[in-house]
N, CA, C and O of each residue as an XYZ file, in Angstrom:
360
protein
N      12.449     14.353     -0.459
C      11.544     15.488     -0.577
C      10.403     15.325      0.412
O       9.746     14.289      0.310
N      10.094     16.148      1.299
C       8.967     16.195      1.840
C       7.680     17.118      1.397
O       7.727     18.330      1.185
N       6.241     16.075      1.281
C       5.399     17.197      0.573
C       4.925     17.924      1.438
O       4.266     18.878      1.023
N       5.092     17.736      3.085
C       4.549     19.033      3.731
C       5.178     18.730      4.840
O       5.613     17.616      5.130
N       5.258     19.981      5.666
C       6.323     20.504      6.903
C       5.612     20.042      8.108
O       6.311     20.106      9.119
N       4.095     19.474      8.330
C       3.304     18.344      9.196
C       3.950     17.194      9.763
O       4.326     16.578      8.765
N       4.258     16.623     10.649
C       4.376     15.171     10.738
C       3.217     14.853     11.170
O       2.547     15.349     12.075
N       2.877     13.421     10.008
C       1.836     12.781     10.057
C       1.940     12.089     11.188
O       2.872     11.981     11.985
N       0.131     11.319     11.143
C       0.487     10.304     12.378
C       1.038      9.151     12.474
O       0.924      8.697     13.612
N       1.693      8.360     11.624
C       2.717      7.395     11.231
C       4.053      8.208     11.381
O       4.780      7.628     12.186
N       4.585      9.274     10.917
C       5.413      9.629     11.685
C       5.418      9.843     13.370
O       6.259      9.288     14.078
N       4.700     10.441     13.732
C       4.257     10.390     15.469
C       4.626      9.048     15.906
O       5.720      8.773     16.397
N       3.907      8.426     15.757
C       3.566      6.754     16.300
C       5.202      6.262     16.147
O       5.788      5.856     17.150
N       5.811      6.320     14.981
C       7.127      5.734     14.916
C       7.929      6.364     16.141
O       8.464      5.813     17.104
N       7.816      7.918     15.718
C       8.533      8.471     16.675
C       8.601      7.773     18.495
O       9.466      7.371     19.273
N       7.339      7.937     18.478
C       7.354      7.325     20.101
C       7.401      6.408     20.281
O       7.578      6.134     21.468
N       7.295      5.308     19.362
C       7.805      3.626     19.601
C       9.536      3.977     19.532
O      10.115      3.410     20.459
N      10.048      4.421     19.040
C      11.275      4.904     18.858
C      11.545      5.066     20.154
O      12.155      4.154     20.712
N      11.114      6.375     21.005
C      11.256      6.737     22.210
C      10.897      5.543     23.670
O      11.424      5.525     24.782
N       9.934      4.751     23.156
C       9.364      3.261     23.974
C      10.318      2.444     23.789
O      10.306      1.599     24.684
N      11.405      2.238     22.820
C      12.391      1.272     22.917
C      13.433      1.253     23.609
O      14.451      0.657     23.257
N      13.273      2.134     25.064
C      14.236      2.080     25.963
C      13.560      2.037     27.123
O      13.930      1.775     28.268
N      12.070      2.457     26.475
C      11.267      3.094     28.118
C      11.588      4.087     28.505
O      12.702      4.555     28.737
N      10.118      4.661     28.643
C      10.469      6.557     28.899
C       8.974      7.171     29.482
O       7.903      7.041     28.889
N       9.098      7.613     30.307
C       7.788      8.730     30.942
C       7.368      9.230     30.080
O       7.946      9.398     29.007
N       5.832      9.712     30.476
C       4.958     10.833     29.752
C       5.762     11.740     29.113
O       5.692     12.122     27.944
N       6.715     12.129     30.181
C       7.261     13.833     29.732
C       8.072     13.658     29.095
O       8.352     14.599     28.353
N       8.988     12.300     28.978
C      10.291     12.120     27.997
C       9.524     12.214     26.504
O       9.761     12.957     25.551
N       8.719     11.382     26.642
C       7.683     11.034     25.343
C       7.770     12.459     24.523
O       8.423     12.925     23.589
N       6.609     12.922     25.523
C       6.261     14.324     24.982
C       7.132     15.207     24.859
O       6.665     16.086     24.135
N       8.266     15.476     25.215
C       9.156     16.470     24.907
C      10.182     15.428     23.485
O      10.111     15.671     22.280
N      10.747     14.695     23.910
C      11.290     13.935     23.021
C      10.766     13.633     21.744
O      11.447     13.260     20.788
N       9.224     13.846     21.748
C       8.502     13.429     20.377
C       7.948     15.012     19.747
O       7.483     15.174     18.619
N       8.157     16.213     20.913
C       8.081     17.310     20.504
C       6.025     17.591     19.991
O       5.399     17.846     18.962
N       5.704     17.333     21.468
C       4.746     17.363     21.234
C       3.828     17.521     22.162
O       4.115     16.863     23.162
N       2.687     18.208     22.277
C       1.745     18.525     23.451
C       1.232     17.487     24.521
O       1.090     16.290     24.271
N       1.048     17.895     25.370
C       0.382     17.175     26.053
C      -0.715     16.299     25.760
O      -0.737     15.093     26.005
N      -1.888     17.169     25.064
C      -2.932     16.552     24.924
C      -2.844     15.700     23.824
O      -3.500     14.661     23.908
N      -2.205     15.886     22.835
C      -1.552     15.407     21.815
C      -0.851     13.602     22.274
O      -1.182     12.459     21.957
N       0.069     14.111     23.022
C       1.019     12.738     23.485
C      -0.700     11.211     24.192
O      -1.119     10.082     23.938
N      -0.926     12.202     24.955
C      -2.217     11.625     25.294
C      -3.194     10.919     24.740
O      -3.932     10.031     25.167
N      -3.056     11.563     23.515
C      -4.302     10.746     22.485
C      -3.169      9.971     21.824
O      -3.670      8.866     21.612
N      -2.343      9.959     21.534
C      -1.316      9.012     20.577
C      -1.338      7.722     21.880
O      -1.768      6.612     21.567
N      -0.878      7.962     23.228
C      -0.188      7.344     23.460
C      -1.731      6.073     24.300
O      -1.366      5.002     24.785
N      -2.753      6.325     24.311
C      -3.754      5.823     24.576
C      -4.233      4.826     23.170
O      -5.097      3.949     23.163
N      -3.409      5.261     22.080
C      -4.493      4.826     21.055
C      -3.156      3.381     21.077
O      -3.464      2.197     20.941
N      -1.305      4.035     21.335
C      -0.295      2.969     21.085
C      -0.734      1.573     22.324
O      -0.573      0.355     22.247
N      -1.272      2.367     23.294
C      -1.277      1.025     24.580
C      -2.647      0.585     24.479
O      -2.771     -0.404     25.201
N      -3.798      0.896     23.870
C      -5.138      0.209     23.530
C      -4.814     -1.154     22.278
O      -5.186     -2.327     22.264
N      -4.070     -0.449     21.435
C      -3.591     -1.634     20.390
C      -2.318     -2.488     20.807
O      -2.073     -3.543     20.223
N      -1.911     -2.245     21.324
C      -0.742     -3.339     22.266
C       0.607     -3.171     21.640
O       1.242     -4.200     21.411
N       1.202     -1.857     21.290
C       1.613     -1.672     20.527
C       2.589     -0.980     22.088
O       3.726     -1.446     22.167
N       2.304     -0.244     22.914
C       3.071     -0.181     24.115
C       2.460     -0.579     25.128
O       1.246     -0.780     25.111
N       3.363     -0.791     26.389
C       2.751     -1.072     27.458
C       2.996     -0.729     28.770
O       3.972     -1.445     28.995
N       2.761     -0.071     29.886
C       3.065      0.721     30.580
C       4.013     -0.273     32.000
O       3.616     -1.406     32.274
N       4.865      0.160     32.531
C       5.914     -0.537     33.483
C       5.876      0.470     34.519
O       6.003      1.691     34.419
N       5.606     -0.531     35.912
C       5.276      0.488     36.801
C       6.734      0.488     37.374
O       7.176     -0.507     37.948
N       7.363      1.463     37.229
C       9.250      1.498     38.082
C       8.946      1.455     39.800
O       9.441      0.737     40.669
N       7.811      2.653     39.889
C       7.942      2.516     41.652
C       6.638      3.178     41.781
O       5.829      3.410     40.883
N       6.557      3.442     43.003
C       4.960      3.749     43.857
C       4.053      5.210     42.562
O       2.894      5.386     42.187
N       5.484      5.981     42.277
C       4.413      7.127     41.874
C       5.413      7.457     39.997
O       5.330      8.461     39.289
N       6.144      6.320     39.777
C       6.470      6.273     38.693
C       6.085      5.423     37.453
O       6.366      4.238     37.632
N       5.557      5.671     36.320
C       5.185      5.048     35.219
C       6.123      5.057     34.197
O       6.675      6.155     34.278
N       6.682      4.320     33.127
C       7.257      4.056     32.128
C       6.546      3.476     31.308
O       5.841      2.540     31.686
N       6.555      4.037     29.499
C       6.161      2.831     28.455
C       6.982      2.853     27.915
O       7.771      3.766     27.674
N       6.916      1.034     27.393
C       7.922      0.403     26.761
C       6.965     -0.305     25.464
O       5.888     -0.899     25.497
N       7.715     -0.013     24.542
C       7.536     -0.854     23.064
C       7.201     -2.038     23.271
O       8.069     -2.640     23.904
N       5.927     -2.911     22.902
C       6.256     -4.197     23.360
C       6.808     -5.021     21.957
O       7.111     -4.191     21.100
N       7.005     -6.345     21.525
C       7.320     -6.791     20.224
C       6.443     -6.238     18.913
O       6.911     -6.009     17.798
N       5.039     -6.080     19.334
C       4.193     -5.466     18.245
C       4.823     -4.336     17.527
O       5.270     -4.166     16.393
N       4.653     -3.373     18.984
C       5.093     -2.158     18.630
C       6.534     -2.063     17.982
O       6.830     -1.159     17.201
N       7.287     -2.927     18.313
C       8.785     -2.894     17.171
C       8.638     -3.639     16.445
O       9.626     -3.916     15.767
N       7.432     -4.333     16.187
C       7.401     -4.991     14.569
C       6.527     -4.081     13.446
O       6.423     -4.178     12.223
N       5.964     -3.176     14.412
C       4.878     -1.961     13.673
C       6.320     -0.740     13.193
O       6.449     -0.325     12.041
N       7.022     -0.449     14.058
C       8.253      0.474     14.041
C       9.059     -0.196     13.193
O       9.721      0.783     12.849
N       9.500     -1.034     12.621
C      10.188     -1.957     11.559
C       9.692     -1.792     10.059
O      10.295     -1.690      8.991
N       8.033     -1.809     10.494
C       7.390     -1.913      9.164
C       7.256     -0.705      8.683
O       7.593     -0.501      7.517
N       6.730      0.358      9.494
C       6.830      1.676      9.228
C       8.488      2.485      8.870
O       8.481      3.464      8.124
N       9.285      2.185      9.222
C      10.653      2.542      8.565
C      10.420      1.929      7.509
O      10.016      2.704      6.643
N      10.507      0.602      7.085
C      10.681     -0.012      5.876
C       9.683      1.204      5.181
O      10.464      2.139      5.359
N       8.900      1.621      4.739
C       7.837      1.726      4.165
C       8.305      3.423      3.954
O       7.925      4.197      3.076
N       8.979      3.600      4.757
C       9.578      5.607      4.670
C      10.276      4.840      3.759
O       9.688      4.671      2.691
N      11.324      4.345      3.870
C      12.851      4.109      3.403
C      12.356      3.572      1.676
O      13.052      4.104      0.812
N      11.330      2.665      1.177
C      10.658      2.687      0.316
C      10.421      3.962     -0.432
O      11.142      4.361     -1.346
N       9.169      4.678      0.107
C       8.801      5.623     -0.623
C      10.074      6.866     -0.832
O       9.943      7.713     -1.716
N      11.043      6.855     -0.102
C      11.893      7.797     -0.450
C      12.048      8.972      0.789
O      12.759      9.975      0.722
N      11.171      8.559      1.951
C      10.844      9.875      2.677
C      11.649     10.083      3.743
O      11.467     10.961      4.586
N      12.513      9.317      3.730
C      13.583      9.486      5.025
C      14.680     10.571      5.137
O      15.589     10.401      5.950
N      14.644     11.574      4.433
C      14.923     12.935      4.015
C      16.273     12.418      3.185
O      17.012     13.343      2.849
N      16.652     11.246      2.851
C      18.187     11.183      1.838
C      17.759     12.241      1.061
O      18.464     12.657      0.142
């Protein structure tokens, strides 16, 4: 059961560590996590300030973030904790 049609910001955050566990651009992020720009921006400043991602430079004018161990031990704990309360839409 979901009590509201929102994804919180623990959903967000999972989501894009989700999307960081392969490594992925701004725009993969943000389209993949279904979500604004300015939006992806403030999430994704708050995931690489806490060390939770970390940015990989591929080439001269390309950026990638990648999950670092935090961030998939934060993405571990946060599933556990859906899958707990019941919220993983079973």
């Amino acid at each position: 059961m979901r009590v509201n049609q929102r994804r919180s910001d623990i959903e967000i955050i999972a989501e894009m560590l989700r999307i960081g566990e392969q490594g992925a651009a701004k725009t993969k992020i943000m389209y993949n996590a279904n979500m604004s720009y300015s939006q992806m921006k403030k999430y994704l400043q708050f995931l690489l300030s806490h060390g939770y991602l970390h940015s990989v430079r591929a080439s001269n004018l390309s950026v990638t973030y990648q999950a670092t161990e935090r961030g998939l031990s934060l993405l571990k704990s946060i599933d556990s904790f859906i899958e707990i309360l019941g919220l993983n839409g079973d």
